[in-house]
Every structure is written in C-alpha cells, then in structure tokens.
N, C-alpha and C positions, 0 to 999 in steps of 0.2 A: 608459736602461734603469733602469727602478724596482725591479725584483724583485731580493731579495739574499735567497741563502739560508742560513736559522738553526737552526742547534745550541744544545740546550740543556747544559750539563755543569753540575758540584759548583759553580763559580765563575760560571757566568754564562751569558752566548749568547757563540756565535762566528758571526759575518759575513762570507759574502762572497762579493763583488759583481759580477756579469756581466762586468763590466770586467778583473777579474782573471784570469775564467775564457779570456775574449779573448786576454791577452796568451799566457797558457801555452799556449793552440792553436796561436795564432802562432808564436810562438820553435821549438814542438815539430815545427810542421810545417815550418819553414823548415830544419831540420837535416837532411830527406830530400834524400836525392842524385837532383839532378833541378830540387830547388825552387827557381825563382830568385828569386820574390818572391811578393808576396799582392794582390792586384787588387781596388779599395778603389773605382772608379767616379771621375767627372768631379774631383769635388771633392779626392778624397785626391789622386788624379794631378798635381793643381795644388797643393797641400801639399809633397809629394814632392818636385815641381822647385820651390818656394821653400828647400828642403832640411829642413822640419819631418818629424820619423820617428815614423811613428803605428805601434804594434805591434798595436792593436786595426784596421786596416784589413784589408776584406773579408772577416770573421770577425762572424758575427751568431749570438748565443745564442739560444737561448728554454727558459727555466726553467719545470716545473713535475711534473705526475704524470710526463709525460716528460721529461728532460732532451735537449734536440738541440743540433748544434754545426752551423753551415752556413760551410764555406769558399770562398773563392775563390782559385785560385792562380795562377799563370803557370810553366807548365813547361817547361826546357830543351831545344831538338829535337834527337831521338834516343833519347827515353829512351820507354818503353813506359809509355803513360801510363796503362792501367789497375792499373798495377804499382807504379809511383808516386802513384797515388791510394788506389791498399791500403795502402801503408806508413804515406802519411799518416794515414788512418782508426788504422789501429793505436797510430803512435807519440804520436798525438793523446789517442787513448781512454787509453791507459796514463799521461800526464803528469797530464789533468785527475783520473783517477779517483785517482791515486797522489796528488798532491799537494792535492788538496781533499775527498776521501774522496763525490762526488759519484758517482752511477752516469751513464753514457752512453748511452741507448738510440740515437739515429740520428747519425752522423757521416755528413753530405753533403758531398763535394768536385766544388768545379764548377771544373775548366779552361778557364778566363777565356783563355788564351792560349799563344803558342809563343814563345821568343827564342832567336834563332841568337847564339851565343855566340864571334867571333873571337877565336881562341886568340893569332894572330899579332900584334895588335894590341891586343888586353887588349879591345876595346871590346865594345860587345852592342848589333845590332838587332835591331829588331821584324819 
C-alpha cells in the first residue's frame, strides 16, 4: 500500500500509513466479544500455523475522497452475528477516527467464519 495520508502543521507533515490504520482496526475489532480472530486467506493461515502474528491480516484499507475499512473476521458460535458486526463497525470507526483524526465513510465486515469454542477442553474447532 503506497497511499499515506498527509497533514500539514507550524512544524511539518505528519504521516501515516495504511499499515497503521490496519493494525488499529485490527486490535479494535478483535476486543468485540464474539471476535475470535481475523481471516487473512491461504497465505496468512499458513503464517499463523508457522506461528508469525500479523495484526494487519484480513484488514484491507482504501484511502482517498473516501476512506473505507474492509474486514474479515471469524466469529464465535452463538453470538448474533449482525450484532457483532455492528459493534465491530462502531468500535473500529471510533479507534481509527479517534486515534488518527481520519474520517470513516464505509466500514464493511465480512464473516469469513464460525469456531465452536470447547470450554471443557480449552481447545477450538472449526
């Protein structure tokens, strides 16, 4: 991603960079209750199980007259996934806009998946 966006102030530009904007979606949305992970495709998936932790997976920007945010998630089964896709939309829009002073016009969240979560066992399948 080439596009980074620039402020001018008394001192200078300030920068910055898709990459960042990624991570903060990420983290923001991984806090909703529900969220197990973020669903990143062939390649992150195999990342993942080498045990490399990409915070930018399945999180794609596109900067410009509009700012969009498109996620992919994987969500817990039981939970009302239009409802956890609201939260996400919101608690997303509030990080990037609070912490980079950026506006958000489209927040898309795509449920990539379901994971049954055994509680008895600690473990989680697909």
């Amino acid at each position: 991603m080439s596009e980074v966006i620039k402020s001018l102030h008394e001192l200078g530009k300030i920068e910055i960079a898709p990459e960042v904007i990624q991570v903060i979606a990420s983290i923001s949305a991984s806090e909703v209750e529900g969220v197990v992970g973020m669903s990143g495709g062939v390649v992150e998936d195999i990342n993942q199980l080498l045990g490399r932790k990409n915070l930018r997976k399945g999180i794609k920007v596109s900067l410009g007259e509009k700012s969009k945010i498109e996620l992919s998630v994987i969500v817990e089964y039981g939970y009302h996934l239009p409802k956890v896709g609201k939260q996400i939309q919101e608690r997303v829009k509030t990080a990037v806009e609070t912490m980079t002073g950026i506006t958000v016009e489209d927040i898309i969240v795509r449920i990539d998946g379901i994971k049954i979560v055994d509680d008895k066992s600690k473990g989680e399948t697909e």
